[in-house]
C-alpha positions in Angstrom: 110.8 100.0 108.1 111.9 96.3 108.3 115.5 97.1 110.4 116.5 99.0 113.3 112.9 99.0 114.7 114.4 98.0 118.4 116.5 100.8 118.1 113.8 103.4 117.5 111.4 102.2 119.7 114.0 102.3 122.3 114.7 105.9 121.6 111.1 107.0 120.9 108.9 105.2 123.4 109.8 107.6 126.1 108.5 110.2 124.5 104.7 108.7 123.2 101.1 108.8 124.5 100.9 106.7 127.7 98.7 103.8 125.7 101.1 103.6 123.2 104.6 104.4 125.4 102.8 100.8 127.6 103.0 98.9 124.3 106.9 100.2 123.9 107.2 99.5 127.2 106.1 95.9 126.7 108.5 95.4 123.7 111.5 96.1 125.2 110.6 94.1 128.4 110.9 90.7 125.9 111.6 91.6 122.3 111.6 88.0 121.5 108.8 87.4 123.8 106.6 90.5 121.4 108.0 88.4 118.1 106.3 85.5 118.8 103.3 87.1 120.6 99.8 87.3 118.8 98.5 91.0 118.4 95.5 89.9 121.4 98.8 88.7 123.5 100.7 92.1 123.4 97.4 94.4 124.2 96.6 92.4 127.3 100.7 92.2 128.6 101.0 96.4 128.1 97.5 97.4 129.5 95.7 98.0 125.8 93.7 97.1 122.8 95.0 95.4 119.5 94.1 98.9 117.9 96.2 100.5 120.1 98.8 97.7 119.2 97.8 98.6 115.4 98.3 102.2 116.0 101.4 101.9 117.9 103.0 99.5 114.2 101.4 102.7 111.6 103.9 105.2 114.0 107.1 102.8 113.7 106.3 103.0 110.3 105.1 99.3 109.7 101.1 98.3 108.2 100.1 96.3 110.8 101.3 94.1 113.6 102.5 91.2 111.2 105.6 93.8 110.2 106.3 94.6 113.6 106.5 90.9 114.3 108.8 90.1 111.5 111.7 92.8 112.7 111.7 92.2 116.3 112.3 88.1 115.2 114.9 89.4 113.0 116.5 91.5 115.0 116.5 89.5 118.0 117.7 86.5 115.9 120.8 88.5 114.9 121.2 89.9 118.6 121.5 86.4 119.9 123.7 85.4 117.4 126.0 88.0 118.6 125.8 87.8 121.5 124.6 91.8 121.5 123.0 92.0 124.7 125.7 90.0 127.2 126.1 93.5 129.2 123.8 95.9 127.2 121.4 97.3 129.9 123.8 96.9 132.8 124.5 99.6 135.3 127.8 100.3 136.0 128.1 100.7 139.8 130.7 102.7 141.6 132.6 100.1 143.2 132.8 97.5 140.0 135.8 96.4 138.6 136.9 98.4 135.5 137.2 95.7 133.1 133.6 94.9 133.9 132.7 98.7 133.4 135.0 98.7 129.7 132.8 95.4 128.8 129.5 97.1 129.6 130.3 100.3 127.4 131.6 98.0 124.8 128.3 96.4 124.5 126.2 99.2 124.7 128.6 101.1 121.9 129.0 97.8 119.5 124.8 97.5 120.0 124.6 101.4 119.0 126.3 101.0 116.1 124.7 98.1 114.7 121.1 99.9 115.4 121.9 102.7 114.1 123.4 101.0 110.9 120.2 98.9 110.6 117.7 102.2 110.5 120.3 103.8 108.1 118.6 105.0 104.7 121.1 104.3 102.3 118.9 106.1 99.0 118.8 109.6 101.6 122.7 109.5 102.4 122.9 109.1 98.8 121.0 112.1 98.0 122.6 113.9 100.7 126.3 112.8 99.4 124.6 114.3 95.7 123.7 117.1 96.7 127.3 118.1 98.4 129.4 116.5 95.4 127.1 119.7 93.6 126.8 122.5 96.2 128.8 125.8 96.6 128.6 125.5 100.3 127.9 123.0 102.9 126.9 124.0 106.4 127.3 121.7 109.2 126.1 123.1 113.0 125.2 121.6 116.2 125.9 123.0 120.1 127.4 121.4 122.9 128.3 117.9 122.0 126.6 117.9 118.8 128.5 120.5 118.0 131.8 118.7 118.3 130.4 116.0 115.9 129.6 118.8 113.4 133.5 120.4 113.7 134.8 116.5 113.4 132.8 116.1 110.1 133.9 119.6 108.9 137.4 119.0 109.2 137.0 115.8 107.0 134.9 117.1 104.1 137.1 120.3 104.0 140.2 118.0 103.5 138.9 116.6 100.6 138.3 119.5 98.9 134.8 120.0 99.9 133.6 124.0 100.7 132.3 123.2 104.1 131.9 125.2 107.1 131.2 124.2 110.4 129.9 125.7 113.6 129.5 125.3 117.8 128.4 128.9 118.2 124.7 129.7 117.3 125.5 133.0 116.2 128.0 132.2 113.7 126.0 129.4 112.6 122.6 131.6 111.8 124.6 134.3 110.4 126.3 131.8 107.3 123.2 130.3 107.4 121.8 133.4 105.7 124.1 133.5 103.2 123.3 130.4 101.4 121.4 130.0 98.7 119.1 127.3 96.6 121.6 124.3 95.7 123.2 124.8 99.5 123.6 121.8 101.7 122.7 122.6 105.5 122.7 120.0 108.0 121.5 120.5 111.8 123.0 118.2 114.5 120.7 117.6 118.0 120.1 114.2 119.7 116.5 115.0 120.8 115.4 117.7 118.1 114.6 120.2 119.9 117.7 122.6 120.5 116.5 126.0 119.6 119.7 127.6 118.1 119.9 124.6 115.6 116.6 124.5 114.6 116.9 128.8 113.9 119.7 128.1 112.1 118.2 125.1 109.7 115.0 127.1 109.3 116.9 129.9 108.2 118.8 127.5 105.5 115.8 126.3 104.6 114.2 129.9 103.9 117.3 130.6 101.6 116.9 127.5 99.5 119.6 125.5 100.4 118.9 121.3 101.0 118.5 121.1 104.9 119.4 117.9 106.4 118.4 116.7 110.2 120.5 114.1 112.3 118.9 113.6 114.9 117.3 110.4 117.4 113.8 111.2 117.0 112.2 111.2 113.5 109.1 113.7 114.9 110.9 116.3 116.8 110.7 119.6 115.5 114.4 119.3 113.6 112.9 116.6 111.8 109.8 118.2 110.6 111.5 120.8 109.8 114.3 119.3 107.3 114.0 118.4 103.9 116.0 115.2 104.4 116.4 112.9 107.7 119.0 110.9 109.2 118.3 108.5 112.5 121.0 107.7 115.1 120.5 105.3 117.8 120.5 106.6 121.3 121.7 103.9 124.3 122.1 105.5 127.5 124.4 104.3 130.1 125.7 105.0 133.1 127.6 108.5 133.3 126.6 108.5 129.7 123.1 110.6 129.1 121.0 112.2 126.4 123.2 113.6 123.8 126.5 111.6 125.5 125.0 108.3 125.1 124.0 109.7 121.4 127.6 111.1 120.1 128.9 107.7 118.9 125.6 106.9 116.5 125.7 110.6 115.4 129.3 110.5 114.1 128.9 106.6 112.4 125.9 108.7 110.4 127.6 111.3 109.2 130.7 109.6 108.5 128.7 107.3 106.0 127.8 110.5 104.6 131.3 111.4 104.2 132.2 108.2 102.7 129.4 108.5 100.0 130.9 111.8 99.1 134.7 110.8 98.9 133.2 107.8 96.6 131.9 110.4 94.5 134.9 112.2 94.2 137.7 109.3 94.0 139.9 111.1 92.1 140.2 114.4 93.9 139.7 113.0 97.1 143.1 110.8 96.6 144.9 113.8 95.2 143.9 116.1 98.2 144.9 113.6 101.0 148.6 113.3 99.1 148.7 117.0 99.0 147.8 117.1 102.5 149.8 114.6 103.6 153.0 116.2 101.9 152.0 119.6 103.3 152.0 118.0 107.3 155.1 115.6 106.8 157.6 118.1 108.3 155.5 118.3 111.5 155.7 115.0 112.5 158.3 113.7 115.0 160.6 111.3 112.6 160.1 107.5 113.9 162.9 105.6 116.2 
């Protein structure tokens, strides 16, 4: 992976051995620092060896350190250019100024966005965006906030013409996951990979033979392993915005690529659908002054 490898190890270091979660740790302390650092430089500043520096590379996906090195100057060369990480990182305290508190979620969200972009496998939403173009039904099911993000992509695919359903409850989720069959699309929403009811539900597409699809912000949690496909979000916590909050934003940039890909696919009956629908709702809407 040569993008978006700040953005995972963000996301992921939490979570690793404590020898590797030090190197992580070290990382994100001075990204540009790490880029210019020799492998020898970065064991001694996190605590470890330069195989434990070499190990930590082989799980971000990269050969060795030289890879590593390459994305973090690349990506903290574009950072600065942007001026990215002005209030990325800043706590937002109760008595600060509300402009200051808008600026500081602007940053964080505009910095999400871009991460999430970068780590983006274009060839899987493409097979993804396929293998909906082609299915008889397309299941989309998260809970809590995941879930909302799986009812906002519903609504879009189903008003282009696409036979999607889309779920919240866990029991109504399971229960169409069982009737799909092989040529099915099911996709599972959960920011950490790990909610139960979505991973019952995606094992249960799965077992049916429909294409299951994970979105989630860690590419080893269970949801992940379990999928036949994988899509990444960035995760950026902030203040009053944790876990799965900080994670909403990233989730529905991914799957509204998805939903691009597919209304590319189907230009033609995508524009006839929105005039139809657009006709259909005129009469509701309040005429302009």
């Amino acid at each position: 992976m040569a993008v978006g490898a700040l953005g995972r190890i963000q996301t992921e270091t939490p979570a690793l051995p404590e020898a590797l979660r030090r190197v992580g740790e070290a990382i994100l302390a001075d990204p540009a620092g790490a880029a210019r650092s020799t492998i020898i430089a970065l064991a001694e500043r996190s605590g470890s060896s330069p195989a434990t520096v070499t190990r930590f590379c082989r799980v971000f996906g990269f050969a060795g350190y030289a890879g590593l090195r390459v994305a973090l100057a690349t990506e903290t060369g574009r950072a600065a250019q942007a001026n990215w990480d002005a209030n990325v990182g800043h706590e937002i305290g109760p008595t600060d100024p509300l402009d200051a508190a808008i600026g500081v979620m602007a940053a964080a969200d505009s910095r999400l966005i871009q991460e999430t972009a970068a780590q983006l496998d274009v060839a899987t939403v493409a097979r993804i965006a396929d293998a909906i173009v082609a299915a008889r039904r397309v299941l989309i099911f998260g809970v809590s906030i995941s879930g909302g993000a799986a009812g906002m992509i519903g609504g879009r695919l189903r008003r282009i013409r696409v036979p999607c359903w889309s779920h919240a409850d866990a029991h109504e989720a399971i229960a169409d996951a069982a009737l799909l069959t092989e040529g099915d699309v099911a996709i599972g929403i959960s920011h950490q990979g790990r909610t139960r009811e979505v991973l019952e539900s995606l094992a249960e597409a799965g077992d049916r033979g429909a294409l299951t699809v994970a979105v989630t912000s860690f590419a080893r949690s269970p949801l992940a392993e379990l999928a036949d496909l994988v899509l990444t979000t960035a995760s950026r916590e902030t203040t009053f915005r944790l876990g799965g909050l900080a994670a909403v934003h990233s989730q529905l940039f991914v799957l509204d690529a998805v939903y691009v890909a597919v209304a590319q696919r189907t230009y033609e009956q995508t524009n006839e659908a929105f005039e139809r629908t657009i006709r259909a709702l005129e009469s509701h809407r309040v005429e302009r002054s």
